[in-house]
SENUDREN-878105 format. One record per residue: residue number from 1; x negated, y, z negated of N, C-alpha, C in turn. Coordinates in pm, whole numbers. Each point is the difference from the previous one (the first is absolute). Layout:
% residues N
   tikol      nxx      nyy      nzz     caxx     cayy     cazz      cxx      cyy      czz
     NUM        X        Y        Z        X        Y        Z        X        Y        Z
...
***
This chain:
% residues 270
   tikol      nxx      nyy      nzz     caxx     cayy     cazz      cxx      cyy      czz
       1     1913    -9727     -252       29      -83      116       44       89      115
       2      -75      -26      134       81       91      137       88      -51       28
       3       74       86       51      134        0       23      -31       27      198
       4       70     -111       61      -44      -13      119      160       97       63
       5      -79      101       95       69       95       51      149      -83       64
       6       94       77       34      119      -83       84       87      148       50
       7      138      -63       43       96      105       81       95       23     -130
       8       27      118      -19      116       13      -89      109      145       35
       9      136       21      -37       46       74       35       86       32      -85
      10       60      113      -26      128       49     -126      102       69       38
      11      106       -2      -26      128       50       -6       95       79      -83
      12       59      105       23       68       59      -91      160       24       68
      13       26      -86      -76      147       17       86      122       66      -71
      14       88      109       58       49       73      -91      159      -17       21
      15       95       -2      -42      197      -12       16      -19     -136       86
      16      -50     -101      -44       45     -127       23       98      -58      -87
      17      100       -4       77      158      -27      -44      -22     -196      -31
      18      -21      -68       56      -10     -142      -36     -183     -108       14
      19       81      -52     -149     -135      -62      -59      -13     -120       54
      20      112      -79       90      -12     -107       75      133      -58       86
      21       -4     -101       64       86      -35       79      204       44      -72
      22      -53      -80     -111      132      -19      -74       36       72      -49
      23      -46      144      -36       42      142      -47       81       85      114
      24      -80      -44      165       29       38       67      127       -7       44
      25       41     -124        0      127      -54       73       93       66      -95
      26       -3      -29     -108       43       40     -142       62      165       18
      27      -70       37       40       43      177       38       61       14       99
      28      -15      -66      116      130      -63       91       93      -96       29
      29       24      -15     -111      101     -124        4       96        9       13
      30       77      134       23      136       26       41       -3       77      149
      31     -104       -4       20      -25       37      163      -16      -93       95
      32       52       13      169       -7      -76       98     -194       23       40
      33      -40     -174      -76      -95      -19       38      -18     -148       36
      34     -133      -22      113      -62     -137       47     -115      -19        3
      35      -38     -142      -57     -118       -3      -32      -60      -96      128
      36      -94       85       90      -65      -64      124     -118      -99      -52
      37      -18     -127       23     -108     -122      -92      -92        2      126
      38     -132      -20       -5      -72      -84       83      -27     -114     -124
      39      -20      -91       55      -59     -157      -94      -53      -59      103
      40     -140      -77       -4      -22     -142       54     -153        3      -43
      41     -111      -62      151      -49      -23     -107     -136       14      129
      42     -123       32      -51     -106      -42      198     -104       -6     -112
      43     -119      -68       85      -91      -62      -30     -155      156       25
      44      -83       28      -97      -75      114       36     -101      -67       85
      45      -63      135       11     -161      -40      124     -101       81      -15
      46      -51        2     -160     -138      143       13      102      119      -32
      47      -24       70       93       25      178      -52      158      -23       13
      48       42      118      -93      136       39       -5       93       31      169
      49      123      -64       43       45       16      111      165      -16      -26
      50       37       42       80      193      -13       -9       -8     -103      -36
      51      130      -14     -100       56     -161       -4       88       -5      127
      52        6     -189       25       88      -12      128       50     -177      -26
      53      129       30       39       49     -155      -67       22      -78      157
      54      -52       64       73      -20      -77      161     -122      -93       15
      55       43     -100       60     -125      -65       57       11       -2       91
      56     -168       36        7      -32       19      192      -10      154       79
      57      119       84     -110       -1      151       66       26       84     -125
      58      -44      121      103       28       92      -74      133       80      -12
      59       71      107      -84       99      102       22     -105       86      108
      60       37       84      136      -27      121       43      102      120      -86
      61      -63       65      -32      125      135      -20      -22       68      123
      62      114       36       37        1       66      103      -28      193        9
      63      -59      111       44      -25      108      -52      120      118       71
      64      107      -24       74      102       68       47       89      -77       11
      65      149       66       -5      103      -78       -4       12      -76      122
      66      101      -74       30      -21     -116      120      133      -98       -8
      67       21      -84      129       48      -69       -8      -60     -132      -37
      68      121      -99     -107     -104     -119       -4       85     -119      106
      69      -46      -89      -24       49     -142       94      -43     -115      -97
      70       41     -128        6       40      -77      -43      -46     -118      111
      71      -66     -131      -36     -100     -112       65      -16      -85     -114
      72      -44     -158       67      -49      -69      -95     -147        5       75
      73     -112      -39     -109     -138      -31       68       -2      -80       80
      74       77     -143       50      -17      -55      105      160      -82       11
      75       -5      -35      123      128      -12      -14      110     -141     -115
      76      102       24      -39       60      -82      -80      114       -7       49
      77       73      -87       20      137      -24       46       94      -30     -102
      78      -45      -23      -91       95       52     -153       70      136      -11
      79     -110      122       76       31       86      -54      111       76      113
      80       17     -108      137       54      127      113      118       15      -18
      81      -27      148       -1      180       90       18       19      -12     -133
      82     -123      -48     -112       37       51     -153       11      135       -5
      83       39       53     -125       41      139      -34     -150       35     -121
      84      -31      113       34     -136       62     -119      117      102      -39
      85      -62       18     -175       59      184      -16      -98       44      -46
      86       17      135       -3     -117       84      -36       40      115      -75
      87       -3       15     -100      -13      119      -84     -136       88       -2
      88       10      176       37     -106       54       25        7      172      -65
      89     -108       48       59      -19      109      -84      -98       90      106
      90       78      127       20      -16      103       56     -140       61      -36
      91      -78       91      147     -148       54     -122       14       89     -109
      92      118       63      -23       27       15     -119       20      -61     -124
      93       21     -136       10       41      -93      -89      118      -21      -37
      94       82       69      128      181      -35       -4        6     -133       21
      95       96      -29      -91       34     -159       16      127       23      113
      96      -43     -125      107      142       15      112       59      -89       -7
      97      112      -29       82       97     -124      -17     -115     -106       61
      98       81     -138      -50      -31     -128       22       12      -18      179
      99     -137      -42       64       21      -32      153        4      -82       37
     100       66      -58      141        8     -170      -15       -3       -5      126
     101     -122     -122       43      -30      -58      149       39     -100      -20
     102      -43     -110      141       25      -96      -24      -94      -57      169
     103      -88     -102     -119     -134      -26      109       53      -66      118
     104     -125      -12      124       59        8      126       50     -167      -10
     105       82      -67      100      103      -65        7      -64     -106       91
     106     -136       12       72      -61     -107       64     -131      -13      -58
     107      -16       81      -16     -178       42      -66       31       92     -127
     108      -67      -56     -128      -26       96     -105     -130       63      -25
     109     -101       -2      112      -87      102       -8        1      110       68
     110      110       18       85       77       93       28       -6      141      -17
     111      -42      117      -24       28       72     -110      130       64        6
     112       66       36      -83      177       48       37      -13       77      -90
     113       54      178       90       11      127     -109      137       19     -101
     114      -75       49     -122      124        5      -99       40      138       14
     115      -21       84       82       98      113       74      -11      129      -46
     116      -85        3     -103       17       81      -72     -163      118       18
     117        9       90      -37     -156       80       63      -61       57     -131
     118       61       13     -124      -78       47     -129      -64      -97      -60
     119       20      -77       14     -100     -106     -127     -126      -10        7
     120      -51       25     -131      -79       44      -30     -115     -100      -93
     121      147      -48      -90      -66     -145     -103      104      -71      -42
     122      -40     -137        7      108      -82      -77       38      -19      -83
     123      114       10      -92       30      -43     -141       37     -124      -50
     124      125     -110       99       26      -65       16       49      -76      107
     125      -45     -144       71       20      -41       60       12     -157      -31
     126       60      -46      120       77     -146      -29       53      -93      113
     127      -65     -103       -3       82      -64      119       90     -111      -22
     128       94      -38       85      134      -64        1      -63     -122       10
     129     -116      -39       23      -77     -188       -5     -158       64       -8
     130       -9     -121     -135     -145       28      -57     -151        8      129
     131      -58       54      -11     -120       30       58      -47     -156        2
     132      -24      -87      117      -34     -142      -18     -173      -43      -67
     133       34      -69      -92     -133     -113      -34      -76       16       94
     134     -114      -23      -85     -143      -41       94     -108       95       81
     135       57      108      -58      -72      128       86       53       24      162
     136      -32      142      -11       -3       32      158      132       35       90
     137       82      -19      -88      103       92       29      102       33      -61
     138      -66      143      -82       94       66     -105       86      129      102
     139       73      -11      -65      111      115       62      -82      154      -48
     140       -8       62      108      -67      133      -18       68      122       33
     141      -56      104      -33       88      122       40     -149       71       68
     142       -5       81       53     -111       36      113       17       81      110
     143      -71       64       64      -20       83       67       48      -48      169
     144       13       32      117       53      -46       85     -119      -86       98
     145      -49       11      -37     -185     -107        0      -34      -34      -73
     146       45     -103      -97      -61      -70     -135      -87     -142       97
     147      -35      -40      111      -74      -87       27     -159      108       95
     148       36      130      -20     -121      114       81      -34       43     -155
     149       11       24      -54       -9       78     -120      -18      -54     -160
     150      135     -107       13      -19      -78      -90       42       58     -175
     151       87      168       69       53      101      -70      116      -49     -122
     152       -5     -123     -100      134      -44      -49       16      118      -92
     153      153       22       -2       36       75     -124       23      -43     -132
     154       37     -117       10       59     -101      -96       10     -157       30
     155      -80     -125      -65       50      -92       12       67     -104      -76
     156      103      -82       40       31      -85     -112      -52     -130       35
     157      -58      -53     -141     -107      -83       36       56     -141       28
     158      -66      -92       -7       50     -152        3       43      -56      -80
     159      130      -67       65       87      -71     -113      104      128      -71
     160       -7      158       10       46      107      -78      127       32      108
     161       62       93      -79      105       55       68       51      157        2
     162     -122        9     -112      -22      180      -10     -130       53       -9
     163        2      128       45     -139       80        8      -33       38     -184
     164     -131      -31      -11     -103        2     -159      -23      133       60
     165       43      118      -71      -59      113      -51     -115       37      -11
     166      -94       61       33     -131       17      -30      -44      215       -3
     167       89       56       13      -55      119      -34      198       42      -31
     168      -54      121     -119      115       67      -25       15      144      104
     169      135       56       42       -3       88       41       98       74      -53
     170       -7      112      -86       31       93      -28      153       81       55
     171       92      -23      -38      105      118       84       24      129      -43
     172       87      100       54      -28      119        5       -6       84     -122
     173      -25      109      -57      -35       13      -96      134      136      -34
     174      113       -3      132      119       88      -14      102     -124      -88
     175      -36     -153       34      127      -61      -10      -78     -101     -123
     176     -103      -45      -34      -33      -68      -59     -117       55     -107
     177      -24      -32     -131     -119      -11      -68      -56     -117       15
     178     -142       -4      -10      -89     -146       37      -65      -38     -113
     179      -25     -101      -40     -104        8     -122      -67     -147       24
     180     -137      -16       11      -59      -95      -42      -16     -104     -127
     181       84      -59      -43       24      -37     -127      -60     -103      -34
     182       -9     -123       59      -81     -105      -59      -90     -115       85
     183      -92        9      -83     -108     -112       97      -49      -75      -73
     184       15     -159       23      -63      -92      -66      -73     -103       82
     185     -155      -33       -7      -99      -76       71       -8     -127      -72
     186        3     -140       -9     -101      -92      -41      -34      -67       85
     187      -87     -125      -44     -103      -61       73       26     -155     -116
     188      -78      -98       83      -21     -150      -51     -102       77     -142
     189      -20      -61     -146      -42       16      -37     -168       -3      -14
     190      -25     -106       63     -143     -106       33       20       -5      138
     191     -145       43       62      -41      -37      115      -40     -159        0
     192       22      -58       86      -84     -144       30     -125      -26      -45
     193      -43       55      -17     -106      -53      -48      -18       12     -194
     194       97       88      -32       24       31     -110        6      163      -99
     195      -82       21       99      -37      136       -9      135      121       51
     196       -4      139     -107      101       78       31      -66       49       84
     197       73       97      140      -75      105       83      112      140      -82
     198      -67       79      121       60      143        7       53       51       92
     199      100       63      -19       55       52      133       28      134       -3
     200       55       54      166        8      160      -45      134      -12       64
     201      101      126      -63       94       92       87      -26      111      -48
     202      106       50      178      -55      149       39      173       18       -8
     203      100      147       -4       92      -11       13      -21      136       91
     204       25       14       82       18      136       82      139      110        4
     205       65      106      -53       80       63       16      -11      136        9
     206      135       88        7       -1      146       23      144        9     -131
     207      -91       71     -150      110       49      -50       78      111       61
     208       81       50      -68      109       58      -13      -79      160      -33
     209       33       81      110      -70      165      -44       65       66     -157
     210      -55       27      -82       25      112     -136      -37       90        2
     211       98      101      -22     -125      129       14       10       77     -199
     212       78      -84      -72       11        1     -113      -92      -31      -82
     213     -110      -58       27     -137      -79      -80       42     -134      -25
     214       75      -59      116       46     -160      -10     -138      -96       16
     215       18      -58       53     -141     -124       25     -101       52      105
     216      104       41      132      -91       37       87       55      166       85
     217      -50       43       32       -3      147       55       43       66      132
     218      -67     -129      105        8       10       94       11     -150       82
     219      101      -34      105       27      -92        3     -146      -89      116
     220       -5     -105      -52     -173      -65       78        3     -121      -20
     221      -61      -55       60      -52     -182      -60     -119       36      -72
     222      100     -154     -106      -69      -13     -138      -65     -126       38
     223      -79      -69      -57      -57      -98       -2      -50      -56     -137
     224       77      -93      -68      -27      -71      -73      -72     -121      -35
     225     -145      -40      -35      -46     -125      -34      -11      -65      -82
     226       20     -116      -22       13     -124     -152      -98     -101       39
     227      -85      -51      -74      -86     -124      -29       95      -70     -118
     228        5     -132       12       63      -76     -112      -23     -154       73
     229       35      -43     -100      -78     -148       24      158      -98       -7
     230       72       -2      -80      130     -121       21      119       78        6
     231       30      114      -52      149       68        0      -24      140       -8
     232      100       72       85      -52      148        7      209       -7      -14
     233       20       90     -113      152       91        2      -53      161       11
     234       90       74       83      -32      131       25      150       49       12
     235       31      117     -143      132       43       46      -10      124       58
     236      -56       93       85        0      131      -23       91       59       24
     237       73      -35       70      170      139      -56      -10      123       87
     238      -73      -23      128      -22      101       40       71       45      172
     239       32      135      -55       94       76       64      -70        7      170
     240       43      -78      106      -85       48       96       78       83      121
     241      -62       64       72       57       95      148       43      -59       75
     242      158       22       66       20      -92      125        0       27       99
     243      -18     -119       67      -45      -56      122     -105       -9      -29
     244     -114      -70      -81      -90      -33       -4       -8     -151      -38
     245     -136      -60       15      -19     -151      -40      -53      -46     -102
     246       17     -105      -42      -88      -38     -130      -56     -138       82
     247     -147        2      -28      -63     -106       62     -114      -55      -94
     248       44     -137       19      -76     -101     -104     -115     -101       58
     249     -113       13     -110     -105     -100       48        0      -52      -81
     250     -171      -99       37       13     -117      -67     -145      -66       18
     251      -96       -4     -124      -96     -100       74      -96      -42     -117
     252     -107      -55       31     -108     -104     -134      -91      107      -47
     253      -53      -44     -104     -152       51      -22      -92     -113       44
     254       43     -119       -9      -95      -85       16       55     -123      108
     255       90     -103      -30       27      -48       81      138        0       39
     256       40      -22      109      152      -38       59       77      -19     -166
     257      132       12       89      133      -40     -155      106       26       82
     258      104      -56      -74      178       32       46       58       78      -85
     259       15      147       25       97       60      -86      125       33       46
     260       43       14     -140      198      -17        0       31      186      -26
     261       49       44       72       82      142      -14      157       -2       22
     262       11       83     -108      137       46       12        1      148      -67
     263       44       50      124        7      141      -39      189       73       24
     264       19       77      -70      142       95        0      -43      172       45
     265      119       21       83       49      112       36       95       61      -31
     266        5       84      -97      174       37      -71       41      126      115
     267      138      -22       52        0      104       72      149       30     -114
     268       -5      179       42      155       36     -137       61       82      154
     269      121       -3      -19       65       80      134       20      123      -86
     270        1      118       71       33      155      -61      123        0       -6
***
């Protein structure tokens, strides 16, 4: 019988210290560590693309440090002279203190600067009154032209009151170890019509340099791909370089679907 050609690839991986999530923690469990979650959930479209728990927009990452500002998409009078905070992260991947505006006081499309000139990416953010029902005006963080540009850094969506996570960022690699530790995908079991589909993720990162014969040699983006059809668990345990990102896709082999992610970031302080 032929054997119909395909893609295949192999690995030899050498002083891998943990066999999965729970070994991991396990070896730090008396160390100051936090575990960073993305969870939710977006609908695919054809080829593999960022996940994004926004409707309607996208995250911009921004490519130099900057000041950000603070707007709703159109105006809300719920929100004036509310207070946003913002937790952020240097292009190094220094985590900085918590920043706090507070949208403009006649108009909340406004944009109002949070004062600050390094930020780089968001970690956490939050506003003092939920992002209102019904679309169209979520509290944003953005560039000082988010209605020319359309540049958001972060939004919190409708009806929410905090910013959904969608890429990990890495901190420094003097003050922190990083490790990619766990990823879990599912999906509805049965498509509508009855039938299972297929789906893909991609996971994008930059391990951690070894010059010992660890995993990787030299520090680069990796790119990881999975086909699986209802549940994908992925622990890899892996040591990555900071200030770098871990970026997640998402998409069909065949038709549309809703998948569920939740992924962990173990950070250990030195």
């Amino acid at each position: 019988m032929a054997v119909t050609s395909g893609v295949g690839h192999s690995r030899v991986l050498k002083k891998r210290r943990f066999e999965d999530y729970q070994s991991l923690k396990q070896h730090y469990k008396v160390s100051n560590i936090e575990e960073v979650i993305i969870s939710g959930s977006c609908t695919t479209n054809g080829a593999a693309a960022e996940i994004s728990f926004v409707t309607g927009d996208v995250v911009n990452y921004i490519g130099a440090e900057g000041t950000p500002y603070i707007r709703c998409e159109a105006d809300d009078a719920n929100q004036h002279s509310k207070y946003v905070y913002v937790q952020y992260q240097d292009d190094t991947g220094a985590v900085q203190d918590w920043i706090t505006g507070d949208l403009n006081a006649a108009d909340s499309t406004t944009e109002v600067t949070m004062t600050v000139t390094d930020f780089y990416r968001v970690r956490q953010m939050y506003s003092e009154v939920e992002s209102a029902s019904g679309g169209g005006k979520m509290v944003t963080l953005c560039d000082a032209d988010w209605d020319g540009g359309a540049d958001g850094y972060a939004y919190i969506s409708d009806g929410q009151s905090e910013f959904a996570l969608e890429r990990f960022f890495t901190q420094p690699d003097s003050t922190h170890k990083s490790y990619l530790a766990y990823v879990k995908l599912h999906v509805p079991e049965k498509d509508h019509d009855g039938a299972e589909s297929g789906y893909i993720f991609t996971c994008q990162y930059t391990p951690q340099v070894n010059s010992d014969g660890g995993e990787s040699a030299a520090a680069a983006d990796v790119t990881e791909t999975f086909n699986f059809s209802r549940e994908l668990i992925w622990e890899p345990c892996i040591e990555l370089d900071g200030g770098t990102e871990v970026i997640f896709s998402v998409g069909d082999l065949d038709s549309a679907g809703v998948i569920h992610i939740e992924a962990v970031l173990l950070e250990v302080l030195k």
